[in-house]
Legacy VTK file of the C-alpha trace (Angstrom):
# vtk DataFile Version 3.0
C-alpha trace
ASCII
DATASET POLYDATA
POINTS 235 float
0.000 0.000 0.000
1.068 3.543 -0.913
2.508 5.580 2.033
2.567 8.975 0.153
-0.519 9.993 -0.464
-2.800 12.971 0.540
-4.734 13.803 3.458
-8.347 14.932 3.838
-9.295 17.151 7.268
-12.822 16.687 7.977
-15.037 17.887 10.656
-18.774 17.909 11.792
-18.355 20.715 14.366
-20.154 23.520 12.626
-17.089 25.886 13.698
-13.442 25.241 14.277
-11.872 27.166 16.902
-9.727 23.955 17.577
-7.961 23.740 14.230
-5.250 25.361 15.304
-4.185 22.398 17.108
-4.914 20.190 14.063
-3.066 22.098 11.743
0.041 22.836 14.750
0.218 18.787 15.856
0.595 18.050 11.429
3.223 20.168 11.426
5.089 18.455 14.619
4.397 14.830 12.957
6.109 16.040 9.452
9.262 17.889 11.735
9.578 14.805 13.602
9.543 12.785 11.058
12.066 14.774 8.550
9.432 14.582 5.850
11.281 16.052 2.430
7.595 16.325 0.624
5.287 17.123 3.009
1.859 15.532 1.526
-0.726 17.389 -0.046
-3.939 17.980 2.653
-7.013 19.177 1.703
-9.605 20.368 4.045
-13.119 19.479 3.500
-14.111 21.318 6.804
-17.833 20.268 7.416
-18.188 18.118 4.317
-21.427 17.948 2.255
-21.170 17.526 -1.223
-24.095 19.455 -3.225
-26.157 15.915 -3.487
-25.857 14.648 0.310
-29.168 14.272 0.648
-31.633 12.331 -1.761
-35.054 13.438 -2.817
-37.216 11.352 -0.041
-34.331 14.077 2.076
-32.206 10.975 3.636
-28.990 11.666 3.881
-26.963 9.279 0.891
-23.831 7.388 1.505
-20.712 9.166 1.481
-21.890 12.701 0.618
-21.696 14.288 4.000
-19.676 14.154 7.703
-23.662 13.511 8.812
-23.782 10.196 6.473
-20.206 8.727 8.197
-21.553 9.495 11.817
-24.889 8.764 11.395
-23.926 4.733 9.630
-21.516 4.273 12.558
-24.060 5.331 15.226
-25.477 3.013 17.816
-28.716 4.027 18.549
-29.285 2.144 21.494
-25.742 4.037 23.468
-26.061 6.750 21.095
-22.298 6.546 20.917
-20.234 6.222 17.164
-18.771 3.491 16.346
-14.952 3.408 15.935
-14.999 0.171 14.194
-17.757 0.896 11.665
-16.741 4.602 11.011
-13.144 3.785 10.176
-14.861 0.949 7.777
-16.910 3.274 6.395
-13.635 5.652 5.176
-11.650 2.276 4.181
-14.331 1.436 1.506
-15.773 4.905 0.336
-15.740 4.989 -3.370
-13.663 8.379 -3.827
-10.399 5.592 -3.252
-10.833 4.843 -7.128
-7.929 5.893 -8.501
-10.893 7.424 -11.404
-11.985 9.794 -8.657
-9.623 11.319 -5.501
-7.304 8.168 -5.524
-5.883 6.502 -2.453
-5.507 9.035 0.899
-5.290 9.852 4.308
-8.946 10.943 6.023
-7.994 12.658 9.491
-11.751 12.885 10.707
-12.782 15.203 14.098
-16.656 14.888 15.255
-18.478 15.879 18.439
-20.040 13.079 19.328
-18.788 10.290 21.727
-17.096 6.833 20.100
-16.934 3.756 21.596
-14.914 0.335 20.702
-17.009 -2.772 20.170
-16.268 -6.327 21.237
-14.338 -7.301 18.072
-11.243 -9.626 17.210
-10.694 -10.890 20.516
-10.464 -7.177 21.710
-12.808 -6.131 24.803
-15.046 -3.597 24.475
-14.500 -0.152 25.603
-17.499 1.831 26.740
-15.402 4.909 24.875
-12.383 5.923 23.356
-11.055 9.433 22.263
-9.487 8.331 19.103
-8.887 5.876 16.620
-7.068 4.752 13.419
-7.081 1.828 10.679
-2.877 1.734 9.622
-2.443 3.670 6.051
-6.050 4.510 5.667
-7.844 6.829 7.977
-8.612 8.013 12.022
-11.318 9.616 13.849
-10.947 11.590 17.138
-14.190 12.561 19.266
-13.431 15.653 21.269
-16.644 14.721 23.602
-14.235 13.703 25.984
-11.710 16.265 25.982
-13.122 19.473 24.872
-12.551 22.083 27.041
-10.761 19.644 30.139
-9.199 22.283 32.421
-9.663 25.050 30.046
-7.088 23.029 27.682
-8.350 21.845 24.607
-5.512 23.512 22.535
-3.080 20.876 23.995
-5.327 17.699 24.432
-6.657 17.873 20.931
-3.030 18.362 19.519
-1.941 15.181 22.046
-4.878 13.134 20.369
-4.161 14.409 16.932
-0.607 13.469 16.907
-0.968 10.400 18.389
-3.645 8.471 15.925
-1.619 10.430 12.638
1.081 8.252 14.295
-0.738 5.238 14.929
-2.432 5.697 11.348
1.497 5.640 9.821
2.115 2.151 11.524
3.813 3.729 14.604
5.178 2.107 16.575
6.386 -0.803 14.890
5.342 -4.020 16.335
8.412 -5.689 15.603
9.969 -3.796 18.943
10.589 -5.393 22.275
9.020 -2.369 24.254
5.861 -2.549 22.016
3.185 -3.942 23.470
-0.533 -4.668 22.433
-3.636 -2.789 23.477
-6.328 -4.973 21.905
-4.827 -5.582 18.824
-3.005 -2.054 18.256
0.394 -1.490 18.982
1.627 0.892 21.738
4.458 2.152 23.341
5.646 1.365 26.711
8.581 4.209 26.501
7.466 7.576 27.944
5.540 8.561 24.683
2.264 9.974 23.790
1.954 6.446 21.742
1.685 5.054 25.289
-1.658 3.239 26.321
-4.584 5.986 26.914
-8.201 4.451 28.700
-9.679 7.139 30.854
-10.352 10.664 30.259
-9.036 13.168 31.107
-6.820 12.127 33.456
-4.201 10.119 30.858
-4.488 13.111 28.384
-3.802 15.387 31.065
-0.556 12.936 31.463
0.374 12.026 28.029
-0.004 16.825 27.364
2.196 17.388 30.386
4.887 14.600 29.186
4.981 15.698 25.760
5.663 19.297 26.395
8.473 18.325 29.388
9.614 15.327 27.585
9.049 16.442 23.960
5.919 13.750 22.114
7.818 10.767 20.695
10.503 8.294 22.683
13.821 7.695 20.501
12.503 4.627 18.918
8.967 5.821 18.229
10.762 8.925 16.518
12.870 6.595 14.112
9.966 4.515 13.432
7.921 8.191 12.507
11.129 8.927 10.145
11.437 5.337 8.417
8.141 5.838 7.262
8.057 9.474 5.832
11.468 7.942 3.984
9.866 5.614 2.502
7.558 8.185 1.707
9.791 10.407 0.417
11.205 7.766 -2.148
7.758 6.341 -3.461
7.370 10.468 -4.510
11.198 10.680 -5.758
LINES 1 236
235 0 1 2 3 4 5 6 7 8 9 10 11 12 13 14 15 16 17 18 19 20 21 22 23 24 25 26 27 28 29 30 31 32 33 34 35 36 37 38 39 40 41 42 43 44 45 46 47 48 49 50 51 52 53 54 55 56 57 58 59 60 61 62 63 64 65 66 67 68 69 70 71 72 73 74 75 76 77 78 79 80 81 82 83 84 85 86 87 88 89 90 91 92 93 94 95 96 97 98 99 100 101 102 103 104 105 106 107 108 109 110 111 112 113 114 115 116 117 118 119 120 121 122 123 124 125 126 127 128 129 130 131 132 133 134 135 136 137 138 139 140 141 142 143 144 145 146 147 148 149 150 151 152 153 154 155 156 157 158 159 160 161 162 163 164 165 166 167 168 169 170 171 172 173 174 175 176 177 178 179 180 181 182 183 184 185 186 187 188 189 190 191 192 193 194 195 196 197 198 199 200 201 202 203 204 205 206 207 208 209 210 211 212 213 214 215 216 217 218 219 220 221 222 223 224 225 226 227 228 229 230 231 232 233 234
């Protein structure tokens, strides 16, 4: 699979007063990383296209931020699913090489997310973010917006973690990886160290990345073999 490609920003907020963070934690990734041709992104910001809804006004598959949310939402917790939604961006049709080609989706939403039963993996009753390697990730800020008057510095945390986990770091391969479910963390002090409960190991993972800087030695060279290999598919 194709590790340079670009990345679409999506949102469902209705306003964006957090994308500072987005944009500033991108930025980090590609420093850390040495990336020589930073990727193309494009921001969709609230995306509709001009057809998301059909004539009997239901919203139609792939057209909107509403469409994605509203697939992957269980009614009954009235919680997304992290599972489904990240399914839903590994199969949309714009991957057709005819249409946008393969990419990066880097989606934000409102609304809580939880982690089904799936895979041998428990279920979490809710996670903050999560990513499908080389395709796309999805952060809910439900849980984090606004935590001690910080959301400038947990969202960029978050952010920077799943564009991590969503280019394959860390690398499994590692003796001080471990597995949480079935998606490799860190046990180095890294912000791609296990996170469970909000807000108290964002608060932890915020104030080690800015005393310890984000990314442990190994994590960083894993971060820079990738946007190398990067860097050569676009030579």
């Amino acid at each position: 699979m194709k590790t340079f490609k670009p990345l679409n920003l999506m949102n469902d907020k209705g306003f964006w007063p957090e994308k500072v963070a987005i944009v500033d934690a991108l930025k980090e990734v590609l420093t850390l990383g040495k990336c020589r041709s930073p990727m193309p992104v494009r921001d969709y910001g609230r995306y509709r296209d001009q057809e998301w809804r059909g004539q009997d006004d239901e919203l139609v598959p792939y057209r909107s931020v509403d469409w994605y949310v509203y697939d992957a939402l269980d009614e009954r917790r009235m919680q997304v699913n992290s599972e489904r939604i990240l399914e839903s961006f590994a199969s949309e049709p714009w991957r057709n090489e005819d249409m946008l080609g393969d990419h990066y989706d880097l989606f934000i939403m409102e609304e809580d997310m939880f982690s089904p039963s799936e895979n041998g993996e428990p279920e979490r009753e809710y996670v903050v973010g999560k990513a499908q390697r080389l395709t796309a990730a999805v952060i809910s800020t439900h849980r984090i917006d606004h935590i001690w008057g910080m959301p400038y510095s947990y969202l960029k945390t978050e952010v920077m973690r799943q564009l991590c986990f969503m280019f394959g770091v860390p690398d499994l391969g590692r003796d001080d990886v471990t597995l949480e479910g079935n998606s490799p963390r860190c046990r180095n002090v890294c912000i791609l160290r296990p996170a469970r409960d909000a807000p108290e190991d964002w608060e932890r993972l915020t104030r080690d990345r800015l005393v310890h800087g984000p990314l442990c030695d190994d994590c960083t060279i894993d971060l820079r073999a990738f946007f190398d290999k990067a860097d050569r598919q676009n030579d």
